[in-house]
C-alpha positions as CSV (number, residue, x, y, z in Angstrom):
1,X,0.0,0.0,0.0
2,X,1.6,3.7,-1.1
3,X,-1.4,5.7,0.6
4,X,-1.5,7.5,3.6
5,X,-4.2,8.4,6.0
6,X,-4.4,11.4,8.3
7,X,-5.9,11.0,11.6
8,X,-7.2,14.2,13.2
9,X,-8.7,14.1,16.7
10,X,-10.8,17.1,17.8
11,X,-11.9,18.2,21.0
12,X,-14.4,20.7,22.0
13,X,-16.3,21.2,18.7
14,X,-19.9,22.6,18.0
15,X,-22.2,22.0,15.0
16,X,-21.8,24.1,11.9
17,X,-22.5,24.2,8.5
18,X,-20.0,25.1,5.6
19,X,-19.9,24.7,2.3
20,X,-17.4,22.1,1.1
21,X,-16.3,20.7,-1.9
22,X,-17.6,17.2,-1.6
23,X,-19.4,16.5,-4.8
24,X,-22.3,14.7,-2.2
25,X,-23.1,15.9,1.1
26,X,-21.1,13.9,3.7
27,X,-23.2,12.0,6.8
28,X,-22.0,12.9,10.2
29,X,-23.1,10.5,12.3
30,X,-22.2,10.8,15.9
31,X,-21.0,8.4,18.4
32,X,-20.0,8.9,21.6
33,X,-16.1,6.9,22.5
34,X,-17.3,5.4,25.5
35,X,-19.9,2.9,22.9
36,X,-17.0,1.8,21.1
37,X,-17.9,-1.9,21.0
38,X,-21.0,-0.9,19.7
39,X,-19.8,1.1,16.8
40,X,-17.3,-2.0,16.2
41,X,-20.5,-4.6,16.1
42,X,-22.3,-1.4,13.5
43,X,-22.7,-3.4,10.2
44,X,-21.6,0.1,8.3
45,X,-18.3,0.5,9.9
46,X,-16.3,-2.0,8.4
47,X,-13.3,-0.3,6.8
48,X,-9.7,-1.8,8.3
49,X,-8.3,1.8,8.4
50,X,-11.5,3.1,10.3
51,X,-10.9,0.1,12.6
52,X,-7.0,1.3,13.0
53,X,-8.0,5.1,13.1
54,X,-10.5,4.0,16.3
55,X,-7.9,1.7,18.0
56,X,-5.7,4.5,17.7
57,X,-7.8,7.1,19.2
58,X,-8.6,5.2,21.9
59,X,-5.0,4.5,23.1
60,X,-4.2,7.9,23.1
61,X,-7.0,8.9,25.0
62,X,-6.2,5.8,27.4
63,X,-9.5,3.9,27.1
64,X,-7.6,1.1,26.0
């Protein structure tokens, strides 16, 4: 693999709207960290680097 992915973790953030240039609207869909093993047993998150990206974010916030 030659790709790289970028993993940003935000704190303290509010809902806005902004016009990006997706060509389709993206879905947010929120989840709160402390559900993680539910959002692992979701059906529609199944990408390996979500899964990394998660495990990642976890460790450095020391849930894991």
């Amino acid at each position: 693999m030659s790709h790289y992915t970028h993993i940003v973790l935000a704190t303290g953030l509010t809902p806005q709207i902004a016009e990006g240039d997706e060509p389709e609207p993206l879905e947010v869909v929120p989840w709160h960290l402390d559900d993680w093993h539910g959002l692992l047993a979701d059906p529609d998150f199944s990408e390996g680097r979500a899964y990394a990206a998660l495990m990642l974010v976890l460790k450095e916030m020391g849930k894991i």
